[in-house]
C-alpha positions in Angstrom: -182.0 -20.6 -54.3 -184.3 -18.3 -52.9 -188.2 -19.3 -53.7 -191.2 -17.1 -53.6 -195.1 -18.0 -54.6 -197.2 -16.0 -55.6 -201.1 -16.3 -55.1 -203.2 -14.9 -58.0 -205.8 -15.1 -60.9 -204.2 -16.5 -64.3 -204.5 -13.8 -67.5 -204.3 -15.4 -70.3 -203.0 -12.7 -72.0 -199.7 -13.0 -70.3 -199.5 -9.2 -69.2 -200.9 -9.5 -65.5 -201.6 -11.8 -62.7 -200.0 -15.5 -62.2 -198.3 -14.7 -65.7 -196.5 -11.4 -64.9 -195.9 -12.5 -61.2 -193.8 -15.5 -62.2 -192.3 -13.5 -65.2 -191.2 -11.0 -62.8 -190.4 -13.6 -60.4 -187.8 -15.2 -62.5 -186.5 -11.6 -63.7 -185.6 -11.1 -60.3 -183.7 -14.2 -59.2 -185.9 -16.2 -57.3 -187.7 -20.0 -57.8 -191.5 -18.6 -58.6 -194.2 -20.9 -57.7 -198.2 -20.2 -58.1 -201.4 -20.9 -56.5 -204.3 -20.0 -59.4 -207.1 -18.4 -57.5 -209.3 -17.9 -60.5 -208.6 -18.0 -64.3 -210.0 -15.0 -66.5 -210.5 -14.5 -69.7 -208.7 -10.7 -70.7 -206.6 -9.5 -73.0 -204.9 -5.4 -73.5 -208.5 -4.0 -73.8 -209.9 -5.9 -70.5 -211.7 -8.9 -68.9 -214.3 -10.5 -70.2 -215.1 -13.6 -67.4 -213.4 -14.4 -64.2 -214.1 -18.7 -63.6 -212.7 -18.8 -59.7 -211.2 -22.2 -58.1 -213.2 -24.0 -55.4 -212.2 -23.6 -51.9 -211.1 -27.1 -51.7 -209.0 -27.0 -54.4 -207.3 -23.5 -53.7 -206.4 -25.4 -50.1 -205.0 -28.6 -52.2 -202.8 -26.3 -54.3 -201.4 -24.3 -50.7 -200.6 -27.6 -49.4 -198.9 -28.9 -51.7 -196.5 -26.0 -52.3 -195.7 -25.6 -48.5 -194.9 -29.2 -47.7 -192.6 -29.5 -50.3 -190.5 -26.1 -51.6 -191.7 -23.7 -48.9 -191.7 -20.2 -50.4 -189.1 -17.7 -48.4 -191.9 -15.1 -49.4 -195.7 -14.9 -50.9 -197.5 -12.4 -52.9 -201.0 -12.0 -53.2 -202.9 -10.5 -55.7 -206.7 -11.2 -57.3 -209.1 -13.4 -54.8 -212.3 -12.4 -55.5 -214.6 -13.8 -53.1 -214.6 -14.4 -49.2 -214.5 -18.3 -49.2 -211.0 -18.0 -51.1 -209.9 -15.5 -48.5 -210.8 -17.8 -45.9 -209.0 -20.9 -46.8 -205.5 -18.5 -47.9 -205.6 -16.7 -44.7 -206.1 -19.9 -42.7 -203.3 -21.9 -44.4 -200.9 -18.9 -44.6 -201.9 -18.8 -40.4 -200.3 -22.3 -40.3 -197.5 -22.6 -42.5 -196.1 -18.8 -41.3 -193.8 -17.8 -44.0 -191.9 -15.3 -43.4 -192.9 -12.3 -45.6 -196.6 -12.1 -47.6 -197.1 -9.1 -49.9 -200.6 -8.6 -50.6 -201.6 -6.3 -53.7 -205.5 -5.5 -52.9 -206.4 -5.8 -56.5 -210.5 -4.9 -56.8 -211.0 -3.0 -59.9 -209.2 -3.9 -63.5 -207.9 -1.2 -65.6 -210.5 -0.8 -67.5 -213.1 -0.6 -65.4 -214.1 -4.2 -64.3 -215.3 -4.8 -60.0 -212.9 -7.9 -59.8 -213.8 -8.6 -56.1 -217.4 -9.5 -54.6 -218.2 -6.8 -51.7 -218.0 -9.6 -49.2 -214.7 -10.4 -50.1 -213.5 -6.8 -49.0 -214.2 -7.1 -45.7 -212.6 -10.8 -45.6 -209.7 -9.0 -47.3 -209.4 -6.0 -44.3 -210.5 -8.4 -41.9 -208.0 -12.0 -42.3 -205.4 -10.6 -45.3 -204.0 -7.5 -44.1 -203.4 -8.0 -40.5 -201.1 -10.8 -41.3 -199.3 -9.1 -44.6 -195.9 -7.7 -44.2 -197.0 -4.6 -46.5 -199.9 -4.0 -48.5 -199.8 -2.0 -52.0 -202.7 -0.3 -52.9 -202.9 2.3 -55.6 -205.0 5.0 -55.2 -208.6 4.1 -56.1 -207.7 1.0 -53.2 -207.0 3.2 -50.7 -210.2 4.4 -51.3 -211.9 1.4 -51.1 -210.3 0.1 -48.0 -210.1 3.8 -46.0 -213.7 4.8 -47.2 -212.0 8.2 -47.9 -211.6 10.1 -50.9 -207.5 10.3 -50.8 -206.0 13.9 -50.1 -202.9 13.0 -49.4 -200.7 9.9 -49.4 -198.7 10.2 -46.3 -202.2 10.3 -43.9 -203.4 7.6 -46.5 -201.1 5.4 -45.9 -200.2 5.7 -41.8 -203.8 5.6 -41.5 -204.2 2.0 -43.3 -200.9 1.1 -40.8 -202.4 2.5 -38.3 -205.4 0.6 -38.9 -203.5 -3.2 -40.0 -200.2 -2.9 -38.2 -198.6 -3.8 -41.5 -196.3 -1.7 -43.3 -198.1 0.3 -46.9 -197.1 1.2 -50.0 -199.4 3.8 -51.5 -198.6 4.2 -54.8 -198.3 6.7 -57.5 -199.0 4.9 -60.5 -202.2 6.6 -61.1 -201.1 10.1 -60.5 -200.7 11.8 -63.5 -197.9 13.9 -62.4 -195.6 11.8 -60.9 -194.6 8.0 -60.2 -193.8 8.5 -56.3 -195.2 6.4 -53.6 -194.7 6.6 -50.4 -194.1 4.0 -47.8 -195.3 3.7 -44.0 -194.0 1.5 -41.4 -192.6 0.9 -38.3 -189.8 3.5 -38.5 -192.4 6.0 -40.2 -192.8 7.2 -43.7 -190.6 8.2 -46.9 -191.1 9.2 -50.1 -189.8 7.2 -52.7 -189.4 8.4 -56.1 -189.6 8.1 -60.1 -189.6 10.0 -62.8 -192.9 9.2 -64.7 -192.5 7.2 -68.3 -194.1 8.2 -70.6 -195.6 4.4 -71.5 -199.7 4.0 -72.5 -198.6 0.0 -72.2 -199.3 -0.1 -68.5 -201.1 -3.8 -68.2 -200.3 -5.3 -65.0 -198.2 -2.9 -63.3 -199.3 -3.7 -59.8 -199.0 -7.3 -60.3 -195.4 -6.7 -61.1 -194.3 -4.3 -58.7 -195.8 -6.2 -55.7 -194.0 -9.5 -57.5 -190.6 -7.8 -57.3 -190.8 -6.4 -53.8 -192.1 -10.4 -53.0 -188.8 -11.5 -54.8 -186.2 -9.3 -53.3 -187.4 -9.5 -49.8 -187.3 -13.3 -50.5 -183.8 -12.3 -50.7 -183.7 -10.5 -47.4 -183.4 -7.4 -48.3 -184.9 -4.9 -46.2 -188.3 -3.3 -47.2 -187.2 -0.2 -48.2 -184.4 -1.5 -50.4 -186.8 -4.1 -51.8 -189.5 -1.6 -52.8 -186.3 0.5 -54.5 -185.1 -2.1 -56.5 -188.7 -3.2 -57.2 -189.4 0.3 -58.6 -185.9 0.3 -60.6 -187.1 -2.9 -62.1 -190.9 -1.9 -63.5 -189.2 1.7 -64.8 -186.8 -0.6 -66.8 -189.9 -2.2 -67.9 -192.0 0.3 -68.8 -188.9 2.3 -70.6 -188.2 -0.5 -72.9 -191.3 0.5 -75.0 -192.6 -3.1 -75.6 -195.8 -2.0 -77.8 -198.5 -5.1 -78.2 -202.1 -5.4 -78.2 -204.7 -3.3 -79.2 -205.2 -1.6 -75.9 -203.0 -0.6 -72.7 -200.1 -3.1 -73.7 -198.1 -5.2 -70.9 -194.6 -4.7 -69.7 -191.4 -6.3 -71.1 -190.5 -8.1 -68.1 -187.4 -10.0 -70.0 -185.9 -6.9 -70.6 -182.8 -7.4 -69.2 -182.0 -10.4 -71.4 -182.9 -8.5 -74.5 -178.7 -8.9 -76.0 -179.3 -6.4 -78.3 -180.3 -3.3 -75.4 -177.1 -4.4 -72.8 
């Protein structure tokens, strides 16, 4: 079986981060594993403490994934400050899997810096050099360009351009549309989706970089892995799964849900 670990702060509201990755993880046929960068205390209406890992014990937990199930691919998501970035770089360096995914998460939802300014330039500087593509949303590309974004295409060729790693610069905080466009090697396409119309948006990014993670686990090839990735969160999002008493999270078990096959 296929195995895939993802690198993230828990949510204890089960929507986003380590929750949602392995959710998705499973939904999508691989063996998930986790590294817990931080745990937070959140819920639908937003985060109300972030308690991070030490360094030495964020190196304990890489170790002891890769010398026994070695992941076929890694996500990263939340890693708040520069010291954490150090010690995941470092250790990804040496055990070299063979894809990392790496979702520049800074700001929550609702509003919430979830990354210490150091930690952005250990981010540019270690993370995204060795990632095999990066997806930032909008307000990220901001962040990591220094530019107010005007369009995605330069956006995104720019930040490959700038890494050598392939992006995804994603829609999902367009209001028109859900299409994001993805720069590599071989250039840039759009990729689309029809928008759904879905308030319950909690953890989006965490599951869409998740599902890429899992299917290039899979070796598929990036552009088919971001396409079924997509398919994946709009089946998600359409199921309508309404909880909480703010911007709900995704059904990611909505495949096995008898009564909607």
């Amino acid at each position: 079986m296929r195995t895939a670990l993802t690198i993230a702060g828990s949510d204890c509201s089960g929507g986003a981060g380590i929750q949602a990755d392995l959710k998705t993880m499973m939904a999508n046929g691989v063996y998930a594993m986790s590294v817990i960068t931080a745990l937070t205390a959140q819920n639908t209406m937003g985060v109300s403490g972030i308690m991070e890992v030490t360094p030495e014990f964020l190196k304990k937990q890489l170790d002891a994934v890769f010398t026994d199930i070695k992941p076929d691919a890694v996500k990263i998501g939340m890693v708040a400050s520069a010291e954490l970035i150090h010690v995941i770089a470092e250790r990804l360096s040496f055990y070299k899997p063979k894809f990392i995914v790496v979702d520049p998460v800074m700001v929550s939802t609702s509003g919430l810096r979830l990354i210490e300014e150091d930690a952005v330039a250990a981010l540019q500087n270690e993370l995204l050099p060795i990632a095999s593509v990066i997806t930032p949303n909008i307000p990220e590309t901001e962040v990591l360009t220094g530019t107010k974004i005007d369009s995605k295409e330069k956006t995104a060729q720019a930040l490959y351009n700038k890494y050598e790693t392939a992006v995804l610069c994603k829609g999902g905080h367009s209001i028109e549309d859900a299409n994001d466009y993805l720069y590599g090697a071989d250039g840039g396409n759009w990729l689309e989706s029809k928008r759904i119309d879905n308030e319950n948006t909690h953890g989006t990014g965490c599951t869409l970089s998740s599902a890429i993670a899992s299917y290039l686990a899979q070796n598929c090839e990036l552009t088919d892995a971001v396409i079924k990735a997509k398919e994946y969160i709009s089946g998600a999002l359409a199921d309508g799964m309404d909880l909480g008493q703010g911007s709900g999270p995704l059904n990611h078990a909505f495949r096995f849900n008898p009564s909607k096959n």
